[in-house]
N, C-alpha and C positions, 0 to 999 in steps of 0.2 A: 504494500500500500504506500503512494507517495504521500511525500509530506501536507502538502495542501488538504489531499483528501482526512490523513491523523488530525491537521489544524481545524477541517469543518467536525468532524465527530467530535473532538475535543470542546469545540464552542456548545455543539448543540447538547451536549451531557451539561458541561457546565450548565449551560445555561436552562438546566432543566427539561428540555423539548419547546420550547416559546421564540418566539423573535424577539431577536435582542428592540428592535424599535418598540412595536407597538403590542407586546406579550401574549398575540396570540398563540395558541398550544399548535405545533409543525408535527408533522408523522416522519420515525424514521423507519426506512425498508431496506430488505436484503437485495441485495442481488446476484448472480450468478459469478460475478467479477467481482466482488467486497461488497463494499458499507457504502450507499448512499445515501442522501436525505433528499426526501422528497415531501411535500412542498417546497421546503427549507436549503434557501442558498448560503454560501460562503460570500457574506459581504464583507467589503474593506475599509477600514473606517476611514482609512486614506485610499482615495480611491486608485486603482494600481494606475491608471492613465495620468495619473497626480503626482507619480511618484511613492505610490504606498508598495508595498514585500504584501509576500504570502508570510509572515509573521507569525506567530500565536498570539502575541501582541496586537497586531492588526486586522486578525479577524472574528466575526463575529456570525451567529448564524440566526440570520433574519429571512422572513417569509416572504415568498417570491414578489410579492405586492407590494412592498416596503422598497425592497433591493432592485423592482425597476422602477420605481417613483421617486426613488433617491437618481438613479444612475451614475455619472460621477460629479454629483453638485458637493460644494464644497461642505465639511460638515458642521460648518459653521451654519453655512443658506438651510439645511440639508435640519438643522436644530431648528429653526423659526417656524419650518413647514409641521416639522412632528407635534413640535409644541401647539400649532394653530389647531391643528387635527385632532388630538387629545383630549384637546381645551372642550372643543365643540363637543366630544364623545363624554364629555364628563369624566377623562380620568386621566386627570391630572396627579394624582400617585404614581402612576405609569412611570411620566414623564421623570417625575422626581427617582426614579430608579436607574434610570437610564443615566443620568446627571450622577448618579452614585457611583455608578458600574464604567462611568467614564472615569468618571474622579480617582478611581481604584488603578487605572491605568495611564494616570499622570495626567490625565486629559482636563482641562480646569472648561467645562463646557460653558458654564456661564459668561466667565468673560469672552467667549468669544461670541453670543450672541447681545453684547451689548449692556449686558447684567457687569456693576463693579465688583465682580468677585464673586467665591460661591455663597449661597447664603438661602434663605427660605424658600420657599415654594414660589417659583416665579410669576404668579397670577396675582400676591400681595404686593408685589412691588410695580 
């Protein structure tokens, strides 16, 4: 098995079977050749056309729906839209996870979408 394909199984265990964006629950399947995930893609949080690695660091496994609505928009632009969409869906916890699970990977997501720093749930501010 290459490593890409260990870095999407690795995400999608971590990350419990959910897209890392927006937590819906992804199916994984066998198949004849290894481990696939299906619905569930290997997205990059730096998107590889951007300069992002197939990293474990850099990916993460979100649902197909997510990972072509993002495509490689920066994850800066790529945070305003999740957060718009969340907001609208009422779950706004989501979002704040996501901001965690970035944060856990040195990523400070707030200040990049305009927020001073990390700090409460972004709809207070």
């Amino acid at each position: 098995m290459n490593r890409h394909r260990i870095a999407r199984l690795k995400a999608y265990e971590k990350q419990g079977g959910r897209c890392f964006w927006c937590g819906v629950p992804t199916r994984r399947e066998t198949a004849d050749k290894g481990v696939f995930l299906a619905p569930s893609t290997a997205e990059h949080l730096v998107p590889k056309s951007r300069g992002g690695t197939n990293s474990q660091r850099n990916i993460v496994s979100a649902c197909k729906q997510c990972n072509c609505c993002r495509g490689n928009m920066p994850l800066a632009m790529w945070l305003i839209v999740l957060r718009e969409t969340l907001i609208v869906q009422r779950r706004t916890h989501h979002f704040n996870e996501v901001l965690s699970s970035l944060r856990d990977r040195g990523i400070h997501a707030l200040t990049l979408v305009g927020y001073p720093g990390d700090g409460p749930d972004p709809e207070t501010r």
